[in-house]
C-alpha positions in Angstrom: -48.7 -82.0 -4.5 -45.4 -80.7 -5.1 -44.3 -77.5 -7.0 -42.6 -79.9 -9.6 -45.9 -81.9 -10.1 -47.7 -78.8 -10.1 -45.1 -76.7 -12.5 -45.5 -79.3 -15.3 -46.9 -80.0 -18.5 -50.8 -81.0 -18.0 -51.9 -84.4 -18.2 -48.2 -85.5 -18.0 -47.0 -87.8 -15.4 -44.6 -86.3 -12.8 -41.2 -88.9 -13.3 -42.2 -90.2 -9.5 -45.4 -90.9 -7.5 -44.7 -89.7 -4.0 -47.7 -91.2 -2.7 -49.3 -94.7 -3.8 -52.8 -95.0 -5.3 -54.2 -95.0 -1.6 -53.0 -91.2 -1.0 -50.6 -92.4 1.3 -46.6 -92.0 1.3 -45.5 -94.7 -1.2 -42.8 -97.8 -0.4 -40.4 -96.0 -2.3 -40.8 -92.4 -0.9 -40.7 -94.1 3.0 -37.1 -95.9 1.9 -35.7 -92.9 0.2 -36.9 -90.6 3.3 -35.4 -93.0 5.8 -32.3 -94.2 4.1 -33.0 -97.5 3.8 -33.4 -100.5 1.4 -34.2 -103.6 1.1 -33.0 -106.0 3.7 -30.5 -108.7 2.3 -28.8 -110.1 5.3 -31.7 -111.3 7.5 -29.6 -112.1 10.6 -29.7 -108.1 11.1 -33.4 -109.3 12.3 -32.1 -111.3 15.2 -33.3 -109.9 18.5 -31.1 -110.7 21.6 -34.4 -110.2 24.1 -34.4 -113.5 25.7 -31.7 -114.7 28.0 -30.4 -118.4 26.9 -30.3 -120.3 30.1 -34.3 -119.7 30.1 -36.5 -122.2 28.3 -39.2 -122.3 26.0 -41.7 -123.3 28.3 -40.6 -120.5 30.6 -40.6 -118.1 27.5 -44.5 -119.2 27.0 -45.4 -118.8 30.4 -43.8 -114.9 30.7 -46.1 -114.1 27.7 -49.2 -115.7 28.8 -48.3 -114.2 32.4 -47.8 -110.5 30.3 -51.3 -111.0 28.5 -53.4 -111.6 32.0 -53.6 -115.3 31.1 -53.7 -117.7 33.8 -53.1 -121.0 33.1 -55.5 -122.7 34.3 -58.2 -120.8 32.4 -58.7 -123.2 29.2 -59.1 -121.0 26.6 -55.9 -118.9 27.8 
């Protein structure tokens, strides 16, 4: 608890919650800590991971291959 939550009137509400019902750092606290908002421009989340001239298939089969999977097991 916080020397302004502590300092105040008791029984009254502290103007914000730093931490949400579960005791742990709330939505609002982590955004205002970090900086950040909400995000309204979702091609910010586009990842450039993959090159283009591979396909799909080949995607699927670096995973699996990453995982251990090998593809003739059935339940891979």
């Amino acid at each position: 608890m916080n020397r302004q939550q502590r300092d105040g009137e008791p029984g009254a509400r502290p103007a914000t919650v730093p931490y949400a019902s579960s005791g742990h750092t709330s939505i609002e606290q982590l955004m205002a800590e970090q900086g950040t908002g909400p995000i309204t421009d979702v091609s910010v989340l586009h990842g450039d991971f993959w090159p283009e001239e591979e396909s799909v298939e080949e995607f699927v089969a670096t995973i699996r291959e990453w995982r251990g999977h090998k593809r003739t097991d059935p339940a891979a």
